[in-house]
Every structure is written in structure tokens, then in C-alpha cells.
Phi, psi and omega in degrees: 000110166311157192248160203286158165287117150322125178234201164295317180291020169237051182211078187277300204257134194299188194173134193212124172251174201200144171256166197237156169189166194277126157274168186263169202164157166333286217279359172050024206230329189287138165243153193270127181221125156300100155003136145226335154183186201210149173190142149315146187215132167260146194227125168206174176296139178305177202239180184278351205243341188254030176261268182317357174284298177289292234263354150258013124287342184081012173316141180256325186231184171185186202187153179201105180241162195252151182217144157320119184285097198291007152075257189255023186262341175202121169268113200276166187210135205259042177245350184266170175255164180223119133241129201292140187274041219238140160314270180328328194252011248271117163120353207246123158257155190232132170307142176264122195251321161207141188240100192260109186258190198227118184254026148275351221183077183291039212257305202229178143218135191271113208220104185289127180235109159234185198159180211249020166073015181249177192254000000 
């Protein structure tokens, strides 16, 4: 079975990335996260190759969502966080674990998300 082309209408669920940095202060420890872009997403369970990916990272949980590739307006970093905007998943930032674009087809990018499944 070929497999289907992503389109739009399948970048349903809202996403919002963020940098993350120490606020200042006595205790230095707290972290700070910052806005850096918002986009639609298909958000779906990871694949087998981006399972060998997370979990050699040591990721407990993990999610793998694809975004229209916003080309030089926002550059994804595997120092920023992602959240999903879903009632289920709402409060939860996900580590960016791996970042795949496509040079055939500058069209999406496919971005591997873990994390320890808490909130």
C-alpha cells in the first residue's frame, strides 16, 4: 500500500515551540520558556525508526509531529520544546529529539518529540 501524501488538512492540532532559558534570581534554577513560533500539526504515534531514535535518547514517552516547514522564519532546534495544544496533552513541553526536513520536497518537516510522559 503507497503511502498517502500529507496535506493540509491533515495539520489539525495547534503546537507551539519555545525556548527554554534559566530565570534570574536567588535560586537560578527555575525555568523560563519563551514563545518562538505556533503552527498546525498531524500529531501521531511514533514509527519504528523514530523509536529507535527516542529511546537512544532515553525518552520514556514520545510523539512524532509533522508542520508545514516554515523555511527561514523559524528554524526548529534540538534545544527548544514543543506543546501540544490537545486537552490531553495541554501543560506538557516535549523535548525536540530529532529533526528531519525533506530536500526533496521543502514542503514539511517531520520532528521526533520525547519526554518522561508528567506533566
Amino acid at each position: 500500500m503507497a503511502r498517502r501524501e500529507t496535506t493540509n488538512g491533515d495539520l489539525r492540532t495547534p503546537v507551539v515551540f519555545y525556548s527554554a532559558t534559566v530565570k534570574e534570581g536567588l535560586d537560578g534554577r527555575d525555568t523560563y520558556y519563551k514563545e518562538v513560533f505556533k503552527s498546525f500539526a498531524s500529531v501521531y504515534h511514533p514509527s519504528m525508526k523514530d523509536l529507535e531514535i527516542s529511546g537512544s535518547k532515553g525518552t520514556k514517552a514520545s510523539f512524532t509531529i509533522k508542520i508545514r516547514d516554515p523555511l527561514s522564519s523559524y528554524i526548529p532546534d534540538n534545544s527548544h520544546y514543543v506543546e501540544i495544544q490537545d486537552l490531553r496533552l495541554r501543560g506538557k513541553k516535549w523535548s525536540i529529539v530529532d529533526i528531519r526536513p525533506s530536500f526533496d520536497n521543502r514542503q514539511f518537516l517531520t520532528i521526533s518529540l520525547g519526554g518522561d510522559a508528567s506533566g
